[in-house]
Structures are given as structure tokens and as C-alpha cells.
C-alpha positions in Angstrom: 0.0 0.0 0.0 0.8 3.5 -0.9 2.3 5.6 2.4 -0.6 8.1 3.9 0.0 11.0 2.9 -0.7 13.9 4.5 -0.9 18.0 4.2 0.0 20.1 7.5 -2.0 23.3 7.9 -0.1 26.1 9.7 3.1 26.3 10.4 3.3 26.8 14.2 4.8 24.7 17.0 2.3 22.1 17.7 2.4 21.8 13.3 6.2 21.6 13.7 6.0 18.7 16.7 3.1 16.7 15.1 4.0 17.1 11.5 7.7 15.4 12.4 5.8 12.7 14.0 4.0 11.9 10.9 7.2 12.1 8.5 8.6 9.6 11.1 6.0 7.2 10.9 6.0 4.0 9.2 3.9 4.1 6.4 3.3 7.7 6.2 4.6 10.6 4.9 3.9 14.7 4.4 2.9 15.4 1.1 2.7 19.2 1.5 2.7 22.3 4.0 0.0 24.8 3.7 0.2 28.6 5.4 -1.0 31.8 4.6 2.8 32.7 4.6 4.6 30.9 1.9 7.6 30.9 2.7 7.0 29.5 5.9 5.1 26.9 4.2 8.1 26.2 1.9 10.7 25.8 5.2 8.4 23.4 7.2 7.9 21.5 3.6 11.9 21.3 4.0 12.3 20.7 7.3 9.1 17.5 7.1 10.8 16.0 3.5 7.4 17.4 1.9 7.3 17.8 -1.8 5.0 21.3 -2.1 4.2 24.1 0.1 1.5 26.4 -0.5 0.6 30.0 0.3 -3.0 28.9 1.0 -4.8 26.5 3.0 -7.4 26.1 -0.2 -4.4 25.5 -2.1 -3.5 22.7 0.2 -6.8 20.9 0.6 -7.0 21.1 -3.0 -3.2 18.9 -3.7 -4.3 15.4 -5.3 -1.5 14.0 -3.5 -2.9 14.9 -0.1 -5.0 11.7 1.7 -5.4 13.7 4.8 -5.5 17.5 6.1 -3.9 17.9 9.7 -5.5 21.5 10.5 -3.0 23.0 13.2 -4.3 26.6 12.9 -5.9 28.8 15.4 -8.9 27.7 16.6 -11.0 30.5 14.6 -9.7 28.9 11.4 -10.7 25.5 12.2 -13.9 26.0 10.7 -12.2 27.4 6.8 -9.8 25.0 6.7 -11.5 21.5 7.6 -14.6 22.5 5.1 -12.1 23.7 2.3 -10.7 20.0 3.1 -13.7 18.0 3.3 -15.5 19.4 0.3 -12.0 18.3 -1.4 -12.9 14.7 -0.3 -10.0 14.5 2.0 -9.6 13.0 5.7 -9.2 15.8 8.7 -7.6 15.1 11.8 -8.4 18.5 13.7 -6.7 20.0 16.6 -8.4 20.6 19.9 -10.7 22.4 20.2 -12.9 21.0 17.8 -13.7 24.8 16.3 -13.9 27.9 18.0 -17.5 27.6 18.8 -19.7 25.6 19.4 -22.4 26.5 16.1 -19.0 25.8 13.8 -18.2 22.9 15.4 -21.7 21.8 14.4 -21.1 23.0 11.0 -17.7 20.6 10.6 -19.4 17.4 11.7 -22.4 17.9 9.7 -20.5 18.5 6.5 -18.4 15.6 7.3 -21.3 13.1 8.0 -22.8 14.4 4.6 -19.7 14.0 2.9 -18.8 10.7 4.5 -15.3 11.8 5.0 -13.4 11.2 7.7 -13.1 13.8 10.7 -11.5 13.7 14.2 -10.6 16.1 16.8 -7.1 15.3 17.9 -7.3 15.2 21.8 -4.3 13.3 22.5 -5.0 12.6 25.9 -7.3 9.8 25.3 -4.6 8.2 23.3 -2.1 7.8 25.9 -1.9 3.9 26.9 -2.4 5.0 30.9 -5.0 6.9 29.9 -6.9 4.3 28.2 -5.8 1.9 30.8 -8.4 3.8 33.2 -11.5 2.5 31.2 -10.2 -0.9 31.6 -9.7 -0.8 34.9 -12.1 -3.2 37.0 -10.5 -2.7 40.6 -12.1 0.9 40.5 -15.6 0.0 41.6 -17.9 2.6 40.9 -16.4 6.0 39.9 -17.0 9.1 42.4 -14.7 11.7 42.4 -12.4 13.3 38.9 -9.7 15.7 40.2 -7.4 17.8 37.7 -5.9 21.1 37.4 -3.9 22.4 33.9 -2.9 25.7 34.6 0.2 28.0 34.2 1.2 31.9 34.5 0.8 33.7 31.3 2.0 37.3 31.2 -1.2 39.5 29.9 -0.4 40.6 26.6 -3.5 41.5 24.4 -2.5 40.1 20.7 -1.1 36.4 22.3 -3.2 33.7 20.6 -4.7 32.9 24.2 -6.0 36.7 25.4 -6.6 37.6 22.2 -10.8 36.8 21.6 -10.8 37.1 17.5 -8.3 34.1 17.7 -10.5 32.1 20.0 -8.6 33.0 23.2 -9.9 32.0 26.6 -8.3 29.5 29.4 -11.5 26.9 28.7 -10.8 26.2 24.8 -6.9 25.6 25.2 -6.4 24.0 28.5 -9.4 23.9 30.2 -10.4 20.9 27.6 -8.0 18.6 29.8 -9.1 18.8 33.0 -12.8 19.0 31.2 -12.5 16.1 29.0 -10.6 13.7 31.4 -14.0 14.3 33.1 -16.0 13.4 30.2 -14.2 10.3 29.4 -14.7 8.8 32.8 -18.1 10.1 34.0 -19.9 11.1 31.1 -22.2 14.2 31.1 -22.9 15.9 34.0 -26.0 16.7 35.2 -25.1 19.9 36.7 -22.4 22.2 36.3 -21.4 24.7 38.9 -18.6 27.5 37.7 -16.4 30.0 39.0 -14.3 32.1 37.6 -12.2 35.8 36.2 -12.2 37.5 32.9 -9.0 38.6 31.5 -9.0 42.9 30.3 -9.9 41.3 26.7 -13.0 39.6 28.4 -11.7 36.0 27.3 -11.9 33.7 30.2 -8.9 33.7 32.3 -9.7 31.4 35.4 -12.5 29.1 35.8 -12.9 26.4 38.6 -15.9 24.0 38.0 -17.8 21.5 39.9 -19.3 19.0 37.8 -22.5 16.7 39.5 -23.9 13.5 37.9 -26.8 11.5 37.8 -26.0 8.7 41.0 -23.8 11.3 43.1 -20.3 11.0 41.2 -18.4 14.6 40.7 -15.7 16.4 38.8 -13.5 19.1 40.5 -12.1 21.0 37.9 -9.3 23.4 38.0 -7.5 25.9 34.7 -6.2 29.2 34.4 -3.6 31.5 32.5 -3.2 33.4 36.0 -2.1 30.6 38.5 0.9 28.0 38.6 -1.7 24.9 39.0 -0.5 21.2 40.0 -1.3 19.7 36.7 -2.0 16.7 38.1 -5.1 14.4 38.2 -6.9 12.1 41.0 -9.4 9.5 40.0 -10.8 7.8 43.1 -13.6 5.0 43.0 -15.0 2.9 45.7 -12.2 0.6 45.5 -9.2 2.4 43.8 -7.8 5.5 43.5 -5.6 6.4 40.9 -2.9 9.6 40.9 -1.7 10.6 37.5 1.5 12.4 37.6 1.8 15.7 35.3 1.4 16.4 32.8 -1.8 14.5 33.3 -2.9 14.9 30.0 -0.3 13.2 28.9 1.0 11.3 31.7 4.4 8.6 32.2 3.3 7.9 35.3 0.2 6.6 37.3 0.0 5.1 40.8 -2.7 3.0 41.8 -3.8 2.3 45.9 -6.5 0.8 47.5 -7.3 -1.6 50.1 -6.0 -5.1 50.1 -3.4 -4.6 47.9 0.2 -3.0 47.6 0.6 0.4 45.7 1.5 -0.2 42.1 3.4 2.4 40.4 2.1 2.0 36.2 5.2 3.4 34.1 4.9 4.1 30.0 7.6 4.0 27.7 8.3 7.6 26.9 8.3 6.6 23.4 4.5 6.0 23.8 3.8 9.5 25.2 3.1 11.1 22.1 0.8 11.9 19.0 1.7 8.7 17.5 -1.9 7.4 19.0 -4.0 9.4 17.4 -2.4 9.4 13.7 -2.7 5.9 13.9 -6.2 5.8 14.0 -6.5 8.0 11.2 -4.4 5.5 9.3 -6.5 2.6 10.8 -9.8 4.5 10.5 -9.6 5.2 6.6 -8.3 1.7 6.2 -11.1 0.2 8.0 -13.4 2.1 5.7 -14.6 4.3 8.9 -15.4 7.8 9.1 -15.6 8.4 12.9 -13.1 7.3 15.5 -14.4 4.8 18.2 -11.4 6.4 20.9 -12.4 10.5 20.1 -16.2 10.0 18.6 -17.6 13.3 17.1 -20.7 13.4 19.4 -18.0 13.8 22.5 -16.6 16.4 21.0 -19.9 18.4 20.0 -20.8 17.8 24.0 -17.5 19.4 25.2 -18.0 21.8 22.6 -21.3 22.5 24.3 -20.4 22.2 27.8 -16.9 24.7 27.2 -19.0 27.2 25.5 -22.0 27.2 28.1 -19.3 28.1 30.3 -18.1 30.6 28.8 -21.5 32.6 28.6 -22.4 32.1 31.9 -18.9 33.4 33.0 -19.5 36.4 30.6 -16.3 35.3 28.5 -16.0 37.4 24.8 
């Protein structure tokens, strides 16, 4: 079979990071950079062995050699690129946060479901092997309590991508999805959703602490903010187990599981694992498979973050 190739949209760091994962996979390969910036485009092409780079991302979704679009833009692009790419017929692995809102978010699945072309929202998190390891994980009992806190100190300055609300700024949308969706992997939807929280001078959301209820008494404690040096850690604690995942929770190397009646154990990955390998394998799998939807990162889960992150964000008064 032909190496997956794929087309990187944006030229940014998380572009740069994923985009050499790809070129070093077996089996695949990047076909082309795309940017509104050419020659950006045309030194990432270099840097990733790509064969064209393109001063557009309509340019790129339109490249016949391109299998799949990996959209790495700001979240307000989200939206332009992943329809230019689907009503091109090609496959979109889309970074977190779906779209910037929750309406365009709707927009993106709906094309893609009409289309039948393949669309995913790469949250790596629930590719990590400890991570998955949770939902397998018999000893817990019954679930009851989600802790986790991502949070760092971001000096204010109005134009960064994350205080800046034309670029889809806001704590919620680039780290608050962690904490949020390590809660929605493990509990589900909540039933009620308490919030707390500051607005940066912009008006995007700066702070937000959340308590998350559901249906037979389980609950989330959620912590994220652009203000505060948080722990970064996670607790998951059930009626027989509690787990403590070591930061970076989101993507963790470590996890230590107690409970009664048996010794500690201390659950170590290979660091090799820790990655964005995960989740560009189940592209790959996905579109040889014939599917359009990932079974790991399904597109209704990420419509109900959507929903959740952006209820937040009105009731907080967020731009």
C-alpha cells in the first residue's frame, strides 16, 4: 500500500511537533505544508521531506496527492480550513478544540457526516496507553470523584493567541479541555455544572474552577487558568481504587494506583508511547477500515465538550 500522505495546515509549533511525528511514521509521509505565509510553508515542507508548500490553506486541501488535512491553525480557522478540506474529499484530523464555537463545530461534523469523509478532533490525551488503561480498569468500583488542574502563569499581553478573543482566546478552549475532558471520558455528562471564575482585560476567560455533578452522586473538581501556577496533576478515586496521575496528566508517564487489600503499584509508560503517535494511527486505521468516525475521540464527544466549554463561557460572561 501507498504511504498516507498527509498535508499540515499552519506552520506553528504544535504543526512543527506533530508534523515530524507523521514524517517519522511507518507508512506515512507529508505530502505538502500549507500557510497563509509561503515561505514558511516552503521551510516546514523542507524541514518535514514534503514535496510542495502552499501560500494557501485552499491550495492545500485542494493537492491530489494529499490523503489527509492535519488542520493546526488557530482555533477560529478550524472552521475554513476543515470545510475547504472536506469538500475536497479529504480526511481531517483537527486539533483541539474542535472549532472555535460551538455552532462551527456543528457546522464541521455535519459536512463531514454528509460528505462521508473522515473527521476527528485530535485530543491526544485519550490516546495515551495509561489513559486508556483507566476505562479498563475493573478494581475501581464505581467512579466518584475526577480531580485535575492544567494551569500556568501567562503574562497579559493582548495580541497572544490565548488573550486575544478574534483568535479564539480564553483559558477553557486551550487548556481547560484537559481537565474538562478527562471528566467526560470517565463520567460522562454531567447533570449539573457549577462555575467560578475571572475575565481577563480582553474579556476572554482567564480562570475558571468547575464542579461537575452527575446522575448517582459521582463529581468532577475542575481546575484551569492563565493566572495561577496549577499542580497539573489528576486524582481519579472509585470505591475501591484511587488512581494519581503524575503531570502532565494529559499526557502522563506515570500513574499510581492504591486501595485496600493490595500493595501500591506504580504504572510506568515507555516515553516513546507518550506522544501523538496514538492518534495518527487511528486516522491511518480509521480510513483503512473504511470508517469515518473514531471509536477512541467519537464526534458526538466532542460536539458535548463543545457545548459544555462554551456554556461556560457565557455564563462566565467570557468574549
Amino acid at each position: 500500500m501507498a504511504d498516507l500522505a498527509w498535508g499540515i495546515a499552519a506552520t506553528g509549533g504544535i504543526a512543527r511537533t506533530v508534523g515530524a511525528v507523521i514524517a517519522a511514521e511507518p507508512g506515512m509521509r507529508v505530502a505538502a505544508v500549507g500557510s497563509r505565509d509561503r515561505g514558511r510553508a516552503a521551510q516546514l515542507a523542507a524541514t518535514l521531506g514534503a514535496e510542495s508548500a502552499y501560500g494557501s490553506y485552499a491550495e492545500l486541501c485542494a493537492d491530489p496527492a494529499v490523503d489527509v488535512v492535519y488542520v493546526a491553525t488557530p482555533h477560529a480557522q478550524h472552521l475554513e480550513v476543515a470545510e475547504a478540506a472536506i469538500a475536497a474529499g479529504k480526511a481531517v484530523l483537527c486539533e483541539k478544540p474542535l472549532a472555535a464555537s460551538l455552532a462551527d463545530a456543528e457546522r464541521m461534523v455535519k459536512l463531514a457526516r454528509q460528505a462521508g469523509v473522515f473527521l476527528m478532533e485530535a485530543m491526544w490525551m485519550r490516546f495515551n496507553p495509561l489513559i486508556r488503561g483507566l476505562l479498563t480498569e475493573e478494581r475501581f468500583g464505581a467512579l466518584r470523584t475526577v480531580q485535575a488542574s492544567f494551569g500556568f502563569v501567562l503574562p497579559y499581553q493582548e495580541e497572544h493567541r490565548l488573550w486575544n478573543p478574534v483568535l479564539g482566546g480564553g483559558v477553557l478552549l486551550d487548556l481547560g479541555i484537559y481537565p474538562f475532558g478527562l471528566a467526560q471520558l470517565l463520567l460522562g455528562e454531567p447533570a449539573e455544572t457549577h462555575l467560578t471564575g475571572s475575565l481577563a482585560p480582553s474579556g476572554v476567560d482567564a480562570e475558571v474552577g468547575a464542579l461537575l455533578t452527575y446522575e448517582g452522586g459521582a463529581r468532577a473538581l475542575l481546575d484551569t487558568s492563565l493566572i495561577s501556577p496549577l499542580a497539573n496533576t489528576a486524582t481519579v478515586v472509585g470505591t475501591g481504587l484511587r488512581a494519581d496521575i503524575a503531570a502532565p496528566f494529559w499526557a502522563p508517564q506515570r500513574i499510581t494506583l492504591s486501595g485496600p487489600g493490595f500493595e501500591t503499584e506504580e504504572h510506568v509508560l515507555d516515553p516513546a508511547l507518550n506522544g501523538y503517535a496514538g492518534e495518527i494511527r487511528e486516522v491511518r486505521e480509521a480510513l483503512a477500515e473504511g470508517r469515518t468516525e473514531s471509536a477512541i475521540m467519537p464526534l458526538d464527544e466532542s460536539l458535548a465538550m463543545m457545548r459544555m466549554l462554551e456554556e461556560a463561557r457565557v455564563r462566565l460572561g467570557a468574549r
